[in-house]
TITOR-176414 format. One record per residue (C-alpha): x, y, z; residue number from 1; residue in three letters; chain. Coordinates in steps of 0.25 Angstrom, whole numbers. Each point is the difference from the previous one (the first is absolute). Example, Ala and Ser with C-alpha at 12.3 -4.5 7.8 and 13.67 -1.06 7.14 Angstrom:
% TITOR-176414
<rec><X>49</X><Y>-18</Y><Z>31</Z><num>1</num><residuo>Ala</residuo><cadena>A</cadena></rec>
<rec><X>6</X><Y>14</Y><Z>-2</Z><num>2</num><residuo>Ser</residuo><cadena>A</cadena></rec>
***
This chain:
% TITOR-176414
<rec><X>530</X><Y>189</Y><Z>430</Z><num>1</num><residuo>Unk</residuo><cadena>A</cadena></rec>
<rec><X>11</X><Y>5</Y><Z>-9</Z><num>2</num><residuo>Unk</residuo><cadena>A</cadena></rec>
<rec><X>11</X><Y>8</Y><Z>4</Z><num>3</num><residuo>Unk</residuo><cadena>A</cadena></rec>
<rec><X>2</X><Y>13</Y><Z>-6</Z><num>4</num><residuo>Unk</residuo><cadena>A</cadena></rec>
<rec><X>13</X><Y>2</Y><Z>-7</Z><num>5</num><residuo>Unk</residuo><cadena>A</cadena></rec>
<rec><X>7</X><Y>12</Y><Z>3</Z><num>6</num><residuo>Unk</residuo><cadena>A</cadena></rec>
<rec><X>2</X><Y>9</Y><Z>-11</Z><num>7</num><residuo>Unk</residuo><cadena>A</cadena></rec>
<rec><X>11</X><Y>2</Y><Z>-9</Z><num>8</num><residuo>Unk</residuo><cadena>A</cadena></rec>
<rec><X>-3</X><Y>9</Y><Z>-11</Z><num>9</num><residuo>Unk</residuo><cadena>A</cadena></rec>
<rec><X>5</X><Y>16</Y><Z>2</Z><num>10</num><residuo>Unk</residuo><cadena>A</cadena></rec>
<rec><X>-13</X><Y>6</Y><Z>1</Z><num>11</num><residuo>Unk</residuo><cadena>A</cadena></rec>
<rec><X>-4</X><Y>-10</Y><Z>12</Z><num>12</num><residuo>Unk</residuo><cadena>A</cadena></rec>
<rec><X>12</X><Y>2</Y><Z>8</Z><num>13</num><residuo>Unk</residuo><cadena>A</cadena></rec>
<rec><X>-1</X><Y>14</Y><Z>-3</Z><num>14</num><residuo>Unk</residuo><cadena>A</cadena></rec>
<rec><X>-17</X><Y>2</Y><Z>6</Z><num>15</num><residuo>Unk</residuo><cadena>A</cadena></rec>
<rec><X>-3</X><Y>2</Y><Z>12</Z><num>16</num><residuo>Unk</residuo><cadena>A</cadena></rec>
<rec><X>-12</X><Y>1</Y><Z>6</Z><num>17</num><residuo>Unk</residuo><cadena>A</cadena></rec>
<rec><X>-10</X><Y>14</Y><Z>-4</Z><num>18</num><residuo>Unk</residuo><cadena>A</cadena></rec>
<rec><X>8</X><Y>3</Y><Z>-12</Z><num>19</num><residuo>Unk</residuo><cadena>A</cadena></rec>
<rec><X>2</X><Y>-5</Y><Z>-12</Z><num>20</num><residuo>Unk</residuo><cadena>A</cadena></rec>
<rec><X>14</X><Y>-5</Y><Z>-7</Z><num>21</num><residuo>Unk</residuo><cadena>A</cadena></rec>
<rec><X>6</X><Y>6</Y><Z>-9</Z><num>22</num><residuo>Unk</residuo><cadena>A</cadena></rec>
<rec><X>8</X><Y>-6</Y><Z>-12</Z><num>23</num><residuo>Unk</residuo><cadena>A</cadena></rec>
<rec><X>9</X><Y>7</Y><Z>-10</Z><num>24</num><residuo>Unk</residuo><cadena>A</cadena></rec>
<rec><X>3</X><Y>-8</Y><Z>-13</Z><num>25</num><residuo>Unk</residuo><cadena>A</cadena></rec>
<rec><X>12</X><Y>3</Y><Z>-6</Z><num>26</num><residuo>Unk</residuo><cadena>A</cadena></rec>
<rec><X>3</X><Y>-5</Y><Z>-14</Z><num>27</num><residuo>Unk</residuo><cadena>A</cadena></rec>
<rec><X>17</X><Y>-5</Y><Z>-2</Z><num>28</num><residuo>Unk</residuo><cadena>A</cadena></rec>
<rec><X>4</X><Y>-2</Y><Z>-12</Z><num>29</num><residuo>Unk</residuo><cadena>A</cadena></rec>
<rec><X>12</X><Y>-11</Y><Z>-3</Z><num>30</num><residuo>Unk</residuo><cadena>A</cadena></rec>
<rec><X>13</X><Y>2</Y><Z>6</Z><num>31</num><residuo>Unk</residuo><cadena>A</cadena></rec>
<rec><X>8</X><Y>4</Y><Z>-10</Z><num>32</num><residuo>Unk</residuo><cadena>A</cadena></rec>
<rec><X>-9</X><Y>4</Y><Z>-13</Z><num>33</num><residuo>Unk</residuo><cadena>A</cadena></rec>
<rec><X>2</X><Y>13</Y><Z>-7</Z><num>34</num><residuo>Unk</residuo><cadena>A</cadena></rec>
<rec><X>-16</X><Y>3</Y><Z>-2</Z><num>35</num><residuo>Unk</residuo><cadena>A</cadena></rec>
<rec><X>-5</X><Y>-1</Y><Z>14</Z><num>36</num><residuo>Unk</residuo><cadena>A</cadena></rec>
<rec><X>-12</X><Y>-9</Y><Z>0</Z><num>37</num><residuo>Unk</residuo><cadena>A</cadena></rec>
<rec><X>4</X><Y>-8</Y><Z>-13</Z><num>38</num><residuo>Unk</residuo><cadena>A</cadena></rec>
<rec><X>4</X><Y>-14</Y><Z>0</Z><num>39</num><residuo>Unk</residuo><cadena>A</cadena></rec>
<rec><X>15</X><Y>-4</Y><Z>-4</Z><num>40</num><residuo>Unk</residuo><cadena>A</cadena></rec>
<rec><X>-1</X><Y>-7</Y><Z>-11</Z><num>41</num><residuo>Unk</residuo><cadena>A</cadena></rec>
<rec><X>5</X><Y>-17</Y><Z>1</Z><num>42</num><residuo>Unk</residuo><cadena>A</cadena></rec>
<rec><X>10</X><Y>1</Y><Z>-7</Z><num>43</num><residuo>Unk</residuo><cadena>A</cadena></rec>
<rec><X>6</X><Y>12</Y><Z>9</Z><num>44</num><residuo>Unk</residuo><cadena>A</cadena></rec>
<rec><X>-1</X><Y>-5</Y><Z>12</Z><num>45</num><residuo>Unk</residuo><cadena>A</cadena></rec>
<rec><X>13</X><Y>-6</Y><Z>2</Z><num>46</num><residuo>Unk</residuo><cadena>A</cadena></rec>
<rec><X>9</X><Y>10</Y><Z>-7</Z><num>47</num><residuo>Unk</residuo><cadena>A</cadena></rec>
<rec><X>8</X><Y>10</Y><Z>7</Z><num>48</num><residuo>Unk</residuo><cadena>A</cadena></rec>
<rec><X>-4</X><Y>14</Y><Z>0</Z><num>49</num><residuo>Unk</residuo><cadena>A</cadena></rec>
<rec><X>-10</X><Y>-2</Y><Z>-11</Z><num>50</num><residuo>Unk</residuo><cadena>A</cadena></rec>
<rec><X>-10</X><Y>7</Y><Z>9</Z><num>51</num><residuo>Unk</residuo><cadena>A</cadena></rec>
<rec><X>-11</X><Y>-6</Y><Z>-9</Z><num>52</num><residuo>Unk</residuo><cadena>A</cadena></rec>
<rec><X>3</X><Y>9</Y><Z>-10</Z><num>53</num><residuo>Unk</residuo><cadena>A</cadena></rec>
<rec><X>-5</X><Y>-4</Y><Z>-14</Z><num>54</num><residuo>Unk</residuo><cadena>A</cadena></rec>
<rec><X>-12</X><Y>7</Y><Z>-5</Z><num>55</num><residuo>Unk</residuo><cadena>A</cadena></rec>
<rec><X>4</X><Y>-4</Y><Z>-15</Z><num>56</num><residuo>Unk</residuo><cadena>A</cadena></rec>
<rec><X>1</X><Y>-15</Y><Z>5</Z><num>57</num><residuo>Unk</residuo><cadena>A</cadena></rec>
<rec><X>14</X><Y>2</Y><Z>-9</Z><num>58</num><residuo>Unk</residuo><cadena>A</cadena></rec>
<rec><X>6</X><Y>-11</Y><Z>10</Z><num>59</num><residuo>Unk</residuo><cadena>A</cadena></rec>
<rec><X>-11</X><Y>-10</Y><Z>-1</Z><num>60</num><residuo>Unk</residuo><cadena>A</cadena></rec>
<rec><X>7</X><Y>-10</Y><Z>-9</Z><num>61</num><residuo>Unk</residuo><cadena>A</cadena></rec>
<rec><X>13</X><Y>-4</Y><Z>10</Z><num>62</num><residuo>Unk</residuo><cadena>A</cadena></rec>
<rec><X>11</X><Y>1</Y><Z>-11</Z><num>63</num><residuo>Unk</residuo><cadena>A</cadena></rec>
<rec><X>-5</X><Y>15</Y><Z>-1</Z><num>64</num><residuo>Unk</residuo><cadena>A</cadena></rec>
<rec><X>1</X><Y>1</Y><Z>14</Z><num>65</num><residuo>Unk</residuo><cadena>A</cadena></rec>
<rec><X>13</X><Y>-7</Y><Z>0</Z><num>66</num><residuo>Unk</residuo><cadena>A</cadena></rec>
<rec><X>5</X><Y>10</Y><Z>-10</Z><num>67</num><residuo>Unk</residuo><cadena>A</cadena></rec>
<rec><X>-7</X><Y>12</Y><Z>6</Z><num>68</num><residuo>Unk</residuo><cadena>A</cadena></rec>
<rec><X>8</X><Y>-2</Y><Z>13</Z><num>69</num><residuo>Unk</residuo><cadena>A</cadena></rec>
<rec><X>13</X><Y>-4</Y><Z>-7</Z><num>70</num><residuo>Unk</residuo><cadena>A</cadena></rec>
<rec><X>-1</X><Y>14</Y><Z>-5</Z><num>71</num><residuo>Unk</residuo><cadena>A</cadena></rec>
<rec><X>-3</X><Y>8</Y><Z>11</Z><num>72</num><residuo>Unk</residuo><cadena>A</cadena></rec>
<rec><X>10</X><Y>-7</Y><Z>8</Z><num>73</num><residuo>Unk</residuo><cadena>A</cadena></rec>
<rec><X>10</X><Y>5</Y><Z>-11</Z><num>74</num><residuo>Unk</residuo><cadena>A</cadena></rec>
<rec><X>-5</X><Y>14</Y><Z>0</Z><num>75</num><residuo>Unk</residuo><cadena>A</cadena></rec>
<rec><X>0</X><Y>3</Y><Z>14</Z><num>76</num><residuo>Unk</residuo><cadena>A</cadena></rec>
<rec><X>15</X><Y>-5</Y><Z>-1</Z><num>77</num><residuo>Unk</residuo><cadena>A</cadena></rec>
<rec><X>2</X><Y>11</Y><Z>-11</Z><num>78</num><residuo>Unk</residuo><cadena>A</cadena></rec>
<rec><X>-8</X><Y>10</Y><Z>5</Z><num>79</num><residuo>Unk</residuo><cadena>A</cadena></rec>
<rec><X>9</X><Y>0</Y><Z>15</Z><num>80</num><residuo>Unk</residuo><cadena>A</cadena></rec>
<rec><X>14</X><Y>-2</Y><Z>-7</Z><num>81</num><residuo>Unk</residuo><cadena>A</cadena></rec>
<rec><X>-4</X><Y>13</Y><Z>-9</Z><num>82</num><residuo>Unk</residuo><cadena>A</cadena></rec>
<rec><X>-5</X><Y>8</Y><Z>12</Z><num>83</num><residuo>Unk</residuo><cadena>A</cadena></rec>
<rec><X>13</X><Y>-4</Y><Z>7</Z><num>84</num><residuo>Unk</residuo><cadena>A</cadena></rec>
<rec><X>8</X><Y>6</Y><Z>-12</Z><num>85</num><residuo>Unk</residuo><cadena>A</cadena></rec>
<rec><X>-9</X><Y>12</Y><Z>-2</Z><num>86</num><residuo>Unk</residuo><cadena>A</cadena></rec>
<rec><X>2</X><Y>4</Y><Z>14</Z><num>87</num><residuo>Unk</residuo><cadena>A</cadena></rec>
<rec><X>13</X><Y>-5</Y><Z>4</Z><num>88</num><residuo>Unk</residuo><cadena>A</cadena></rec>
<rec><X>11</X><Y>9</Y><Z>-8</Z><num>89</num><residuo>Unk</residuo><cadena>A</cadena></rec>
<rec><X>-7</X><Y>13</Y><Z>5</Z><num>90</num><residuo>Unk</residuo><cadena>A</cadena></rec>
<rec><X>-2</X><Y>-3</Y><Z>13</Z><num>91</num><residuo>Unk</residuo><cadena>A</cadena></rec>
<rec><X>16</X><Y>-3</Y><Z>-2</Z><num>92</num><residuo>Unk</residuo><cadena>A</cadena></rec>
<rec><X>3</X><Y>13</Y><Z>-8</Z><num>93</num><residuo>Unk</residuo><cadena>A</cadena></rec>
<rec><X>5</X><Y>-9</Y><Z>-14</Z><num>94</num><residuo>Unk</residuo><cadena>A</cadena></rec>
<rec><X>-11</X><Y>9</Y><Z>-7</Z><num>95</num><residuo>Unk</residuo><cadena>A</cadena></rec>
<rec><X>-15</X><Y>-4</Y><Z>-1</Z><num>96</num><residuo>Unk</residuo><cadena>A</cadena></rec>
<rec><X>-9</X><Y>-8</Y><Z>-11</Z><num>97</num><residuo>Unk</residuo><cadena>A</cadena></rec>
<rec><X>-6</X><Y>12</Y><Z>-7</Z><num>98</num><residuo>Unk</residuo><cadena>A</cadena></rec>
<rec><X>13</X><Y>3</Y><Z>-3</Z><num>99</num><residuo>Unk</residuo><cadena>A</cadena></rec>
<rec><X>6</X><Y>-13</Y><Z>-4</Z><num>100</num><residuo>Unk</residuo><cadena>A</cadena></rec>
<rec><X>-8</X><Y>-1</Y><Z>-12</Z><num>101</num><residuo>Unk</residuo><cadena>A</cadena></rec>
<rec><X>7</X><Y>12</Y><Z>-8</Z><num>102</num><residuo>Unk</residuo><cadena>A</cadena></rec>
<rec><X>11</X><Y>-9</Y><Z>-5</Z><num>103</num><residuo>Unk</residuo><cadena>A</cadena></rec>
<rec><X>-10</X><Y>-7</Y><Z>-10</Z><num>104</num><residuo>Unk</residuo><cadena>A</cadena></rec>
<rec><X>-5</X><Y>12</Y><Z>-3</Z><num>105</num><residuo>Unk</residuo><cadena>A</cadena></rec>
<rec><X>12</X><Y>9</Y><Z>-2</Z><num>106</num><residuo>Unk</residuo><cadena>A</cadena></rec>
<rec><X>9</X><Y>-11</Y><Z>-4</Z><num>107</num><residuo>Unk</residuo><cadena>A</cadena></rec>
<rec><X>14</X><Y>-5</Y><Z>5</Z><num>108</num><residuo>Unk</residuo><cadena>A</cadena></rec>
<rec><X>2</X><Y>-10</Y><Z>11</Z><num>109</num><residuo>Unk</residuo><cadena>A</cadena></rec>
<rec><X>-7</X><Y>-3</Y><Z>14</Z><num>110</num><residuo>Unk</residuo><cadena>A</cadena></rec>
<rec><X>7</X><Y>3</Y><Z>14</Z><num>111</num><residuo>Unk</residuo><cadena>A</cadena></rec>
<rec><X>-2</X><Y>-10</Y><Z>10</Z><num>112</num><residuo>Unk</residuo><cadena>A</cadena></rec>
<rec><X>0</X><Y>6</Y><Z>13</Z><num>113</num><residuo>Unk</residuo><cadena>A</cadena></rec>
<rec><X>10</X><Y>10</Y><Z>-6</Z><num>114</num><residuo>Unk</residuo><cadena>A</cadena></rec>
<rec><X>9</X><Y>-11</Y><Z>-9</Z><num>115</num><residuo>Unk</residuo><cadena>A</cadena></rec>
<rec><X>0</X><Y>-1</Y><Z>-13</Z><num>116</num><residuo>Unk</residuo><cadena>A</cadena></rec>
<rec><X>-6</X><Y>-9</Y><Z>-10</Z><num>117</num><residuo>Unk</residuo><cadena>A</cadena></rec>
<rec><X>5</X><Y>-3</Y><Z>-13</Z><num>118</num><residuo>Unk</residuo><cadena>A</cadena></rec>
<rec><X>-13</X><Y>-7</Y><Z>-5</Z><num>119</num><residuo>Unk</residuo><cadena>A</cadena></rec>
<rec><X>-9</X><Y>6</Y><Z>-8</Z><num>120</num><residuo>Unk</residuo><cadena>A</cadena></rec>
<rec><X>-14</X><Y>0</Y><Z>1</Z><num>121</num><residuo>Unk</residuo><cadena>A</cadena></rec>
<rec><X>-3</X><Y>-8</Y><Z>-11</Z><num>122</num><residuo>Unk</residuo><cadena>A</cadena></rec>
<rec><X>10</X><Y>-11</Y><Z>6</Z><num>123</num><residuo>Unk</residuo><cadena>A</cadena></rec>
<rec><X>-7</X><Y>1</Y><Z>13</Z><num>124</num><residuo>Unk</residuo><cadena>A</cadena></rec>
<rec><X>-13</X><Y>-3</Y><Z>-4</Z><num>125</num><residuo>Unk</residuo><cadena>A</cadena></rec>
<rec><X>6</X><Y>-10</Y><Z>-10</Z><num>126</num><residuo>Unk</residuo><cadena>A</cadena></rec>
<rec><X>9</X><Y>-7</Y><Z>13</Z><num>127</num><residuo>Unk</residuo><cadena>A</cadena></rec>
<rec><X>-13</X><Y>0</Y><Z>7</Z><num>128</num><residuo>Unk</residuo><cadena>A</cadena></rec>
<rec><X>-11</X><Y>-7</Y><Z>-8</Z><num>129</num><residuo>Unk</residuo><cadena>A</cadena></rec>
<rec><X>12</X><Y>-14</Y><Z>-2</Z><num>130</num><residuo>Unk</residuo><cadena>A</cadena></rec>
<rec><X>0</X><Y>1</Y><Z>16</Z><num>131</num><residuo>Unk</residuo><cadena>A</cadena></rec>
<rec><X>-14</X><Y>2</Y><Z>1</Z><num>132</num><residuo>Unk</residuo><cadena>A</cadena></rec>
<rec><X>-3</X><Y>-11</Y><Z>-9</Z><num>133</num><residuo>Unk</residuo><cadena>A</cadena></rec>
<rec><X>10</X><Y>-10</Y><Z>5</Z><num>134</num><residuo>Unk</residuo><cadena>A</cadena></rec>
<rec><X>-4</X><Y>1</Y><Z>14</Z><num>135</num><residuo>Unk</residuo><cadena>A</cadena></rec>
<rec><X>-16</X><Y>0</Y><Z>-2</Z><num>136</num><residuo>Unk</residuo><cadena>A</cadena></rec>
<rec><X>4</X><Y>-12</Y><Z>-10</Z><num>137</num><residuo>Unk</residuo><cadena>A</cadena></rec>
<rec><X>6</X><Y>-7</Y><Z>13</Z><num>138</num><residuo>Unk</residuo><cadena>A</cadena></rec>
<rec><X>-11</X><Y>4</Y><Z>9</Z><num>139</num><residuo>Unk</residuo><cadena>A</cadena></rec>
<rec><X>-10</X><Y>-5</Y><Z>-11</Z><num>140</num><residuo>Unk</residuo><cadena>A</cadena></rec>
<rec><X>4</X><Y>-13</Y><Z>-2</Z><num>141</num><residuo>Unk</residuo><cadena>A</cadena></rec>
<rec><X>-2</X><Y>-4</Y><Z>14</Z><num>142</num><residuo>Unk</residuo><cadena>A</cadena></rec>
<rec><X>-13</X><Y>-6</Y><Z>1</Z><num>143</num><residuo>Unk</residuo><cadena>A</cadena></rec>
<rec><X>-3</X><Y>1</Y><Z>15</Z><num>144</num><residuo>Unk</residuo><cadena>A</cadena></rec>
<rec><X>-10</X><Y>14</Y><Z>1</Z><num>145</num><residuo>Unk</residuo><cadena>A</cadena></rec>
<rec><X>5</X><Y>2</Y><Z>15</Z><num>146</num><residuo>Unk</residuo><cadena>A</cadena></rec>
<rec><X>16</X><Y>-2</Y><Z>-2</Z><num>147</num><residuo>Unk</residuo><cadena>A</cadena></rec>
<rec><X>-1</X><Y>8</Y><Z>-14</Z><num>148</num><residuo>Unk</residuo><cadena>A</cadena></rec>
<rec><X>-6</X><Y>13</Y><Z>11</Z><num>149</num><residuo>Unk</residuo><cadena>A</cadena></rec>
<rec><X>8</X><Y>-6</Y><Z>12</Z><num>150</num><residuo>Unk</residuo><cadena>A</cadena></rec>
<rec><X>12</X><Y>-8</Y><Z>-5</Z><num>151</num><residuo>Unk</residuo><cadena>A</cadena></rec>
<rec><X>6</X><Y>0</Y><Z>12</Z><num>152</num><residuo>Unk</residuo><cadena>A</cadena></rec>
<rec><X>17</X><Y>-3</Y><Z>2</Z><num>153</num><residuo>Unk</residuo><cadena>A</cadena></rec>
<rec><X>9</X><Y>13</Y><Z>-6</Z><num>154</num><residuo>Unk</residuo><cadena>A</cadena></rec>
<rec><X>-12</X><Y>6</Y><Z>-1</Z><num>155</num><residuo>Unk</residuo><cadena>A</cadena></rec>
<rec><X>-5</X><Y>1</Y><Z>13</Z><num>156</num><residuo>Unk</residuo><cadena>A</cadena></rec>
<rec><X>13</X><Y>-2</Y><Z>10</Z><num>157</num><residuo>Unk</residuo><cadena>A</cadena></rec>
<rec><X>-7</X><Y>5</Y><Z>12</Z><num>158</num><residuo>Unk</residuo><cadena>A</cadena></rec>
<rec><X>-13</X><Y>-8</Y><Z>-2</Z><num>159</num><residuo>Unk</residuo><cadena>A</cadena></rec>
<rec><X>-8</X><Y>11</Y><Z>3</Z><num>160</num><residuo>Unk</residuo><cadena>A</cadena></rec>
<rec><X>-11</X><Y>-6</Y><Z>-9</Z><num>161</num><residuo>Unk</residuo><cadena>A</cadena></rec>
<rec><X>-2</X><Y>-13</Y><Z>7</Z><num>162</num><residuo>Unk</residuo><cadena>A</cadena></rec>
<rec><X>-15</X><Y>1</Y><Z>4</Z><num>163</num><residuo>Unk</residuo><cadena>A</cadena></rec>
<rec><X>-11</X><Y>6</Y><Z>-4</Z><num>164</num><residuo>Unk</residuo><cadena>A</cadena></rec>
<rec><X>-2</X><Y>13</Y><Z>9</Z><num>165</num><residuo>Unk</residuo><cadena>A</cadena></rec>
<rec><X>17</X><Y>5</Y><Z>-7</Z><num>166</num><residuo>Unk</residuo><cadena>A</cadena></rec>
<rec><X>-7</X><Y>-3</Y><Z>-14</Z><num>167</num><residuo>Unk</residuo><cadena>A</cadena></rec>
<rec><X>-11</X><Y>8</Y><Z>4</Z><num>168</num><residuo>Unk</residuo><cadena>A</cadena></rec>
<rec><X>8</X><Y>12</Y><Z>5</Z><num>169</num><residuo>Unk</residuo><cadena>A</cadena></rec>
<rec><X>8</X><Y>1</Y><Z>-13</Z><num>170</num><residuo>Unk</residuo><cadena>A</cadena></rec>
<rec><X>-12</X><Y>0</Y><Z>-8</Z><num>171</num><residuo>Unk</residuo><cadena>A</cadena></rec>
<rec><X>-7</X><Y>11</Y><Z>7</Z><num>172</num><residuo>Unk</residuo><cadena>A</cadena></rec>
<rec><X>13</X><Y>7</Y><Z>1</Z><num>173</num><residuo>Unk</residuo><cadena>A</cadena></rec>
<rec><X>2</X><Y>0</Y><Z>-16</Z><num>174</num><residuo>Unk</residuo><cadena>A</cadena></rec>
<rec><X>-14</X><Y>3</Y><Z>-1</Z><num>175</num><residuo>Unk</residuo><cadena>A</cadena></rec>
<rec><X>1</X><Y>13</Y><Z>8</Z><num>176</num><residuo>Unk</residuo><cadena>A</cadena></rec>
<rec><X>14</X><Y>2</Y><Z>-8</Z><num>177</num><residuo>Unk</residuo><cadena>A</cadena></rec>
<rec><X>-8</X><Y>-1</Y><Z>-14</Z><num>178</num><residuo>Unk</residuo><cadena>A</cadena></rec>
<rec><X>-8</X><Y>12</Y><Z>4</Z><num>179</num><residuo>Unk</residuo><cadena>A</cadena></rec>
<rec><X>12</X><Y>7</Y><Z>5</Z><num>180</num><residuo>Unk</residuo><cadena>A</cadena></rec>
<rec><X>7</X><Y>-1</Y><Z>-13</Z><num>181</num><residuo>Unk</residuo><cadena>A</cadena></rec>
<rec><X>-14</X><Y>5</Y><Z>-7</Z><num>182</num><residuo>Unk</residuo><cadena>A</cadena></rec>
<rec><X>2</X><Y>12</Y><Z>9</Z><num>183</num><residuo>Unk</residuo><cadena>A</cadena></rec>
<rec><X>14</X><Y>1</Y><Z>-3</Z><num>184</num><residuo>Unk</residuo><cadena>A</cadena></rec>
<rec><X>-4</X><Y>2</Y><Z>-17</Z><num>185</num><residuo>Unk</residuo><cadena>A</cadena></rec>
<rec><X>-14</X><Y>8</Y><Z>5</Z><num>186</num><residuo>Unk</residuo><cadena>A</cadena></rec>
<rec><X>8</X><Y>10</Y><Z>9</Z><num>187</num><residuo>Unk</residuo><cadena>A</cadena></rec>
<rec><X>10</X><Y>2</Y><Z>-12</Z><num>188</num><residuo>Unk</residuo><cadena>A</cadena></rec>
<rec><X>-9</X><Y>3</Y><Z>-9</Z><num>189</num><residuo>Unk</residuo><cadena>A</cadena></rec>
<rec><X>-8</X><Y>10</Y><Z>7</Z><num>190</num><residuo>Unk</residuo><cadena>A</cadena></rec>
<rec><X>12</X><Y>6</Y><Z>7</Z><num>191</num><residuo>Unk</residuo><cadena>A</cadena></rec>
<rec><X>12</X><Y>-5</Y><Z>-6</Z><num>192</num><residuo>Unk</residuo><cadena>A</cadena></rec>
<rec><X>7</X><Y>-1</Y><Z>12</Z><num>193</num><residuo>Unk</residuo><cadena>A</cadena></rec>
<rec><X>9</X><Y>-10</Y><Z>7</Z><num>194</num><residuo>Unk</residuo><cadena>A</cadena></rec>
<rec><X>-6</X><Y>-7</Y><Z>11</Z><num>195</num><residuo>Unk</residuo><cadena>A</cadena></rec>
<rec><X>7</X><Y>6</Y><Z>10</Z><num>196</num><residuo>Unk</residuo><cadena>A</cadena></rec>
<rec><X>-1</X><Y>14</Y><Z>-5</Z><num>197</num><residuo>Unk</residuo><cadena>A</cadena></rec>
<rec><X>-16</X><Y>-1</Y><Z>-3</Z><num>198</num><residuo>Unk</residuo><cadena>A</cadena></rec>
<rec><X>2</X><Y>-2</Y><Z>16</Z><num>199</num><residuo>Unk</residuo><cadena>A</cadena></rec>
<rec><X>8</X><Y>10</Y><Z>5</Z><num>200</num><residuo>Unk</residuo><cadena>A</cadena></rec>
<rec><X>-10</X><Y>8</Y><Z>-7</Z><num>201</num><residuo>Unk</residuo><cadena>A</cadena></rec>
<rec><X>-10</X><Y>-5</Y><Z>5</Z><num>202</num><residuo>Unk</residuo><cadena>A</cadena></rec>
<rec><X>4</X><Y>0</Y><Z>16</Z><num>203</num><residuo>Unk</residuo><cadena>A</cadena></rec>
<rec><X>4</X><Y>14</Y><Z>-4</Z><num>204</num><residuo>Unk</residuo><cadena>A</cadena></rec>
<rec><X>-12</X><Y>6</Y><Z>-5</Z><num>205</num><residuo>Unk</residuo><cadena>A</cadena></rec>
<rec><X>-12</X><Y>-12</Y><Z>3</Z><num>206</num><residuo>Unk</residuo><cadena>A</cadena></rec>
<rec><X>-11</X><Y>8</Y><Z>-5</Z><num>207</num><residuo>Unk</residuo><cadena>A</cadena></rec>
<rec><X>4</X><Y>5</Y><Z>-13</Z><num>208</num><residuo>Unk</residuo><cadena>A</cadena></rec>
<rec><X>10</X><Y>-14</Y><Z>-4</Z><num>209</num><residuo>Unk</residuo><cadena>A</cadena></rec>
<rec><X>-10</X><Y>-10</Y><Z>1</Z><num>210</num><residuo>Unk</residuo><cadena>A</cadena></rec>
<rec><X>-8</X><Y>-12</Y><Z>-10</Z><num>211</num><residuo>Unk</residuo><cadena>A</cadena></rec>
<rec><X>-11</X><Y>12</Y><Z>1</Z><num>212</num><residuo>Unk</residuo><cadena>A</cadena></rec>
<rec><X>9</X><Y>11</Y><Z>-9</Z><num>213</num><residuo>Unk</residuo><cadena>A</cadena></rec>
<rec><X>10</X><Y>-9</Y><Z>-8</Z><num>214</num><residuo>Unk</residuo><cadena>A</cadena></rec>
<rec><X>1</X><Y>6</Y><Z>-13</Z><num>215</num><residuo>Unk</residuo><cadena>A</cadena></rec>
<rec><X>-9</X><Y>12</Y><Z>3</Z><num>216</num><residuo>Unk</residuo><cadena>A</cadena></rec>
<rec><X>6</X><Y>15</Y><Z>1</Z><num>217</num><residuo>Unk</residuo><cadena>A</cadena></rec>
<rec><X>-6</X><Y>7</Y><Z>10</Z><num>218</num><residuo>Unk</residuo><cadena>A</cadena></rec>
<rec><X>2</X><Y>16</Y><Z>0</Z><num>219</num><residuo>Unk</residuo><cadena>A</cadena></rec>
<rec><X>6</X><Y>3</Y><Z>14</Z><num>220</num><residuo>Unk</residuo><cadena>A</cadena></rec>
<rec><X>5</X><Y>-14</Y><Z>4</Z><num>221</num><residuo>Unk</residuo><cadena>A</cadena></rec>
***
């Protein structure tokens, strides 16, 4: 006579005798995907803080990918470095962004944090496209995808990218610093107010400054 195995499923362990078992199904999607319950596609699987995310399947072909991360990457540098500098001279009483951009505007020359400059616009912008050109000529030319987003030496004295897990921080951090810099224009626009002074309004009256009543006049607030 055959011995019975014990049993191993969860509804076994779970029944006793006179009543019945119970099991809850419970459907989970892939760690990590956007769309719960979707598949990531193969040629995400291996890339950082992709999520899966493609619906347009625009980073099917692997140079398209190559250069759609080569650009984010670049963006998500931008988009902190411009934050920093939006929010950084008012928070140090030099004046805000709104503000800064009169000069153009009216005429005559920038103040940097309250010094002169000679240059005119015309020269800045001028002075800006050679350096911008020269340096992503340089950055260009290098044919390695990873040292062109990661080159390492000057450029990284600390070595705060050396793995994976630092790469994917920075990203998600430039990512969050993209939309803060789309607030930033969005907030002006409907308010045009500083940073700072669309939140002291706003911790100063939370009901009547808010995303819900930018750019609406309301009798009596």
């Amino acid at each position: 006579m055959k011995a019975v195995a014990a049993p191993t499923t969860r509804a076994a362990a779970l029944a006793r005798p006179g009543r019945s078992a119970r099991v809850a199904a419970r459907a989970v999607p892939p760690a990590g995907n956007w769309l719960p319950g979707s598949d990531c596609p193969a040629y995400l699987q291996n890339v950082p803080g992709s999520n899966g995310f493609d619906p347009l399947k625009l980073a099917e072909v692997p140079s398209n990918l190559q250069r759609y991360q080569e650009a984010e990457l670049q963006h998500c540098r931008w988009a902190m470095l411009g934050f920093a500098g939006a929010i950084a001279p008012e928070v140090l009483g030099f004046g805000n962004w709104v503000d800064a951009q009169e000069w153009v505007v009216k005429g005559g020359n920038a103040t940097w944090f309250g010094i002169s400059n000679p240059l005119s616009i015309s020269t800045l912008v001028g002075l800006q496209a050679v350096l911008f050109a020269a340096a992503e000529g340089a950055r260009g030319q290098e044919a390695d995808a990873s040292k062109r987003k990661y080159p390492g030496g000057s450029f990284n004295p600390m070595g705060m990218a050396a793995d994976d897990a630092a790469k994917l921080k920075e990203l998600k951090n430039g990512r969050l610093a993209m939309v803060a810099c789309a607030g930033l224009l969005g907030q002006y626009a409907a308010n045009g107010l500083s940073p700072l002074q669309a939140l002291a309004k706003h911790v100063a009256d939370p009901w009547g400054a808010n995303v819900a009543t930018n750019g609406v006049s309301i009798p009596g607030l």
